[in-house]
C-alpha positions in Angstrom: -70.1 57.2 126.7 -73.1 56.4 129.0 -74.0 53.0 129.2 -77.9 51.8 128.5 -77.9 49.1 130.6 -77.4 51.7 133.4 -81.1 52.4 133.3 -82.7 50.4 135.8 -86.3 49.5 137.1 -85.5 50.0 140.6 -82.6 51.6 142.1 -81.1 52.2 145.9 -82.4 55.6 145.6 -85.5 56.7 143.4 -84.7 60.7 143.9 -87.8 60.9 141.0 -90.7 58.6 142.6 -90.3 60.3 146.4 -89.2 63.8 145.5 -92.4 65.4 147.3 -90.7 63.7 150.5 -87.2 65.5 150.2 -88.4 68.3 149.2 -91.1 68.4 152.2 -87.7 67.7 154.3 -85.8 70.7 153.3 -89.0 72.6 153.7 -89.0 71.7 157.4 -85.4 72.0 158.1 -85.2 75.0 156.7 -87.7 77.2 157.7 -86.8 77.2 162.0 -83.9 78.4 160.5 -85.4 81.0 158.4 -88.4 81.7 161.8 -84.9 82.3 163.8 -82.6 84.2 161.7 -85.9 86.9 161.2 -85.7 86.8 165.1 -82.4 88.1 165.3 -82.6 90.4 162.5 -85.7 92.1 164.2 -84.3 91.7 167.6 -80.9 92.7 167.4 -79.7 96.4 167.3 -77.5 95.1 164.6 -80.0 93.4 162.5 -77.6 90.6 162.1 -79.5 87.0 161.4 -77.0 85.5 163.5 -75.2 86.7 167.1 -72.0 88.2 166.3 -68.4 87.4 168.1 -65.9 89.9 168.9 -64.2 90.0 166.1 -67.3 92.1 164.3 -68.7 93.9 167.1 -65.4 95.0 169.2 -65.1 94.2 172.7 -63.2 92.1 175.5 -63.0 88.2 176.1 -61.6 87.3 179.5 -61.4 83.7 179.7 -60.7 82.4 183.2 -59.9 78.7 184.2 -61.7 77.2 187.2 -61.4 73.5 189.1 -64.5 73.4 189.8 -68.0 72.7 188.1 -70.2 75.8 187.3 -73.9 75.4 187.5 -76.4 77.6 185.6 -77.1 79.0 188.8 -74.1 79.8 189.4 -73.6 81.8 186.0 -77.0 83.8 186.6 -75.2 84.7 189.9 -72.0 86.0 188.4 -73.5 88.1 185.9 -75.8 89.6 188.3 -73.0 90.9 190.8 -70.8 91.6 187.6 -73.4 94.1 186.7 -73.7 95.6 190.1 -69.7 96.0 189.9 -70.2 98.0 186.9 -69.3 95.2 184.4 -72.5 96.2 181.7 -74.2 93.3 179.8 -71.2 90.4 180.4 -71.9 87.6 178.1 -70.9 84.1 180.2 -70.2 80.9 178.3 -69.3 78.0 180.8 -67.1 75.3 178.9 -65.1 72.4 179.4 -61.7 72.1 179.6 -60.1 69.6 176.6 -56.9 70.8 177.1 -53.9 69.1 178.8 -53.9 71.2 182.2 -56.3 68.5 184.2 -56.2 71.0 187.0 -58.6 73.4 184.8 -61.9 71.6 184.8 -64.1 74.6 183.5 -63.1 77.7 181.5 -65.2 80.9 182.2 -65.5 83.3 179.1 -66.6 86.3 180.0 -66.9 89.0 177.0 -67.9 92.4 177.8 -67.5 95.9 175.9 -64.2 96.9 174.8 -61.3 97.6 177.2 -57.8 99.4 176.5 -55.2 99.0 178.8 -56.1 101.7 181.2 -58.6 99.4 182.1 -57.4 97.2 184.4 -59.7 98.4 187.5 -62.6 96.3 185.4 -60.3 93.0 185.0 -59.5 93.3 189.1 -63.6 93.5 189.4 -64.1 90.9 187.2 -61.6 88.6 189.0 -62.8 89.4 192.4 -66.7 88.7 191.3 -65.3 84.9 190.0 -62.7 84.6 193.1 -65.9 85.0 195.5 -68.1 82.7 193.4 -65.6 79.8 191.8 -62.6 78.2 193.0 -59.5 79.7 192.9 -60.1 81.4 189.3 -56.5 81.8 186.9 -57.0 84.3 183.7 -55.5 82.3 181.1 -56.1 84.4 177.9 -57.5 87.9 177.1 -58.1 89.3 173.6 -59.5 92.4 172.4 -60.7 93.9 169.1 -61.3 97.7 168.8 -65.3 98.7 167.2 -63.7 99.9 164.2 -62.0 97.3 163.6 -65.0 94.9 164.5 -66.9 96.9 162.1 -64.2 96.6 159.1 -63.7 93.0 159.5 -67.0 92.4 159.4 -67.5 94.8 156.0 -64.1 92.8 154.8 -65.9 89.5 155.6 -69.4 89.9 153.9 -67.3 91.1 150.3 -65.6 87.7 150.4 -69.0 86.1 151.0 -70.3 88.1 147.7 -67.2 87.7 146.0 -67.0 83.9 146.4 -70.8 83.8 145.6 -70.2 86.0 141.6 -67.6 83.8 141.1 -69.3 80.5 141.6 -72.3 82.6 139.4 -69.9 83.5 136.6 -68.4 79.5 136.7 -71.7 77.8 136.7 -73.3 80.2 134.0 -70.4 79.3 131.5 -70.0 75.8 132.4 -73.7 74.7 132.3 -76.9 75.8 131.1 -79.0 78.0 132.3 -81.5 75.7 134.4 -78.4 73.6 135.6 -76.8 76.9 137.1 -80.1 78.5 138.6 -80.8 75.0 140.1 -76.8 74.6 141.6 -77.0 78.1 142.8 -80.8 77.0 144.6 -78.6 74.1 146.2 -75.9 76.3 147.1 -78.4 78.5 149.2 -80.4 75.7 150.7 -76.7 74.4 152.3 -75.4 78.4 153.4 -78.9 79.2 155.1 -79.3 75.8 157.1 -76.0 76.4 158.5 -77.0 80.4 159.2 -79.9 79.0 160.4 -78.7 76.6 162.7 -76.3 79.1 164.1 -78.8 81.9 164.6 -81.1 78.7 166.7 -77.3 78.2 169.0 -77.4 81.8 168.9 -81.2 82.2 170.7 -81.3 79.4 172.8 -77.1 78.9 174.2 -75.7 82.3 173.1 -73.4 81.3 170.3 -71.7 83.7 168.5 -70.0 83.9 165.1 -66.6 84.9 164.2 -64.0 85.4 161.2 -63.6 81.5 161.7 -67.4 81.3 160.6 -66.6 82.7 157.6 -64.4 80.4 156.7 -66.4 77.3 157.3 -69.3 79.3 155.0 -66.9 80.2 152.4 -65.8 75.9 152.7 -69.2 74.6 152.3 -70.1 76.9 149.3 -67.1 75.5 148.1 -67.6 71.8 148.8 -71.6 71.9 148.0 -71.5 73.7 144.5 -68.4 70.8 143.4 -70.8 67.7 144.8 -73.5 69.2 143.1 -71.6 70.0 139.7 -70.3 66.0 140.2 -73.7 65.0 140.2 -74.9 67.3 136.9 -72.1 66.3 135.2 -73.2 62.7 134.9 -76.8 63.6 134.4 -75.5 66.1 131.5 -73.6 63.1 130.0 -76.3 60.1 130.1 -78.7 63.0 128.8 -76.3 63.3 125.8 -76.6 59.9 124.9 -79.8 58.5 126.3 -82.2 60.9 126.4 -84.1 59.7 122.7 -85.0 56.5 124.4 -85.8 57.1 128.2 -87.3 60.1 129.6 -85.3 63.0 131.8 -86.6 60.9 135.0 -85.3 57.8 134.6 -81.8 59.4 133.4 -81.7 61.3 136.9 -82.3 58.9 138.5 -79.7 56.5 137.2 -77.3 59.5 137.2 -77.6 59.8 140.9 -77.2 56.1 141.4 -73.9 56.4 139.8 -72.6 59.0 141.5 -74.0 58.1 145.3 -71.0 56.1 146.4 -68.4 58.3 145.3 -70.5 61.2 147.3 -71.1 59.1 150.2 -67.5 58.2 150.5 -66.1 61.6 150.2 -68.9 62.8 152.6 -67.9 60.1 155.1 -64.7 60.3 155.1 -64.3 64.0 155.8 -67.0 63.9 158.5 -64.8 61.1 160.1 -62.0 64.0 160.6 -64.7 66.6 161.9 -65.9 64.6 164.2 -62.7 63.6 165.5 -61.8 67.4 165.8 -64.9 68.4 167.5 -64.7 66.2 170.5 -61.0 66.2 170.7 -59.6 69.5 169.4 -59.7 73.1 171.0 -62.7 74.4 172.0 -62.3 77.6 170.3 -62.2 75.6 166.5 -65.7 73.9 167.9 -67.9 76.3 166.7 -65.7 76.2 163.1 -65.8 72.4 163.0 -69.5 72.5 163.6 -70.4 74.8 160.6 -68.3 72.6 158.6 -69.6 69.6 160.0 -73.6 71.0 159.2 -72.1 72.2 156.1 -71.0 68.8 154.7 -73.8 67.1 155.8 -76.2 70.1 153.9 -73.9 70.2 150.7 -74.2 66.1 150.4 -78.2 65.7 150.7 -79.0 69.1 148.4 -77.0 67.5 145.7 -78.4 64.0 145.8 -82.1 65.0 147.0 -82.6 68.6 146.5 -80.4 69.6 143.3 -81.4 66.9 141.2 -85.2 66.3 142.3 -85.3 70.2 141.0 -83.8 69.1 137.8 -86.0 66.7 137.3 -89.1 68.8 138.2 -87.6 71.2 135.8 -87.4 68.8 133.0 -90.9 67.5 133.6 -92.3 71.3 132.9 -90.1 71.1 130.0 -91.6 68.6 128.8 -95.3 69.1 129.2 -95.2 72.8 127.6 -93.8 71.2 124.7 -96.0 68.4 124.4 -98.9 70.9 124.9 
């Protein structure tokens, strides 16, 4: 049973009194994301919002380690005389080496369009172009995905997404009312499209591409933003239950949110702590998975605290007006 001396004159956080603010902050985070993603879509022969990885478009990663450092120069230089060597369109990525070989300071991955294994004339190229250009270049790893496989693994990937997102729908609908769901589901999109969005600015301005691992990390923060959010409605749905005759919907939300900022916080914290550890010292090719997450987690906690439940209250306030009118 809610407690009435919960309600309070002041709080740690008055989600109610600045709500204008947070909303204005989503409204500015969100829409370079939105200004990007429209980029790709109408830039890209695949219309995609984001760049895609191999694993959705098909094609060849050759990733070579170096002992030397690699300048953007450098990289501008390789691609030009990969081109001239035949090698069409090479994407370069220049990273550093986190591994335990301390001979391998940089790894070169080069991804170009796909190659079977009669192809080996365009790996000899492609090593001769680094050999005159890095020092002494080794080919640690190569992995290839076939279009049509690209192209069903992408199809495979986007029914999860929809999938995931009916299910969470049919969940919300039956376990809330209707306001609550349309409001969690808002939250749920605000979190998926800054990440999308953040990815498709990587994409533009570094060349960072998405793969199944993506996914994944989408699919985890749909997950983890629609349960913080529910957390947080849950207590509002209960002090409304008992308090709402003698205070009005803003001061309940507000005291809701009070009680539950600690327990988010915490969780928040502590699984940032682990992400952050993995970014900076596990593999680079989780990075790009780690980040998503890490955006993700960081989305997921402020839409539930500042975006879900000033929404709510707005909502309520509307509510309110029409029937006083």
């Amino acid at each position: 049973m809610a407690n009435p001396n919960l309600i309070k004159s002041s709080y740690l956080i008055d989600v109610v009194k600045h709500r204008w603010h947070y909303l204005l902050i989503s409204i500015v985070i969100l829409i370079p994301c939105i200004v990007a993603m429209f980029y790709l879509m109408f830039t890209q022969p695949n219309h995609a919002p984001v760049k895609l990885g191999i694993d959705f478009t098909g094609g060849t990663i050759l990733q070579y380690g170096v002992n030397n450092s690699i300048t953007p120069d450098q990289i501008s230089k390789i691609r030009s005389e990969l081109e001239q060597n035949g090698v069409s369109n090479p994407i370069i990525q220049n990273m550093s080496n986190t591994g335990t070989d301390k001979q391998i300071k940089n790894i070169i991955s080069i991804k170009t369009r796909f190659m079977g294994e009669k192809n080996n004339d365009r790996i000899d190229k492609i090593t001769m172009v680094l050999s005159q250009n890095t020092d002494a270049p080794q080919l640690i790893s190569t992995t290839s995905v076939g279009p049509t496989l690209g192209k069903e693994l992408l199809k495979n990937s986007l029914a999860a997404l929809l999938l995931a997102f009916l299910g969470i729908v049919i969940y919300i609908s039956f376990r809330f009312q209707a306001d609550y769901a349309i409001i969690a589901l808002a939250a749920l999109f605000h979190d998926a499209l800054f990440v999308v969005g953040v990815f498709s600015i990587l994409g533009i301005l570094y060349n960072v591409q998405v793969d199944s691992l993506f996914i994944t990390a989408i699919l985890t923060v749909v997950g983890f933003s629609v349960h913080d959010t529910i957390v947080v409605f849950d207590r509002i749905r209960e002090n409304n239950r008992f308090l709402a005759k003698k205070y009005t919907s803003g001061e309940i939300i507000n005291a809701s949110v009070n009680q539950t900022l600690a327990r988010s916080v915490n969780t928040s914290l502590t699984t940032l702590l682990t992400l952050i550890a993995l970014y900076f010292f596990g593999g680079e090719t989780t990075k790009d998975f780690v980040l998503a997450m890490i955006l993700g987690i960081i989305a997921g906690t402020y839409s539930s605290i500042f975006f879900a439940s000033v929404l709510l209250a707005w909502d309520k306030e509307i509510k309110a007006k029409k029937a006083n009118a």
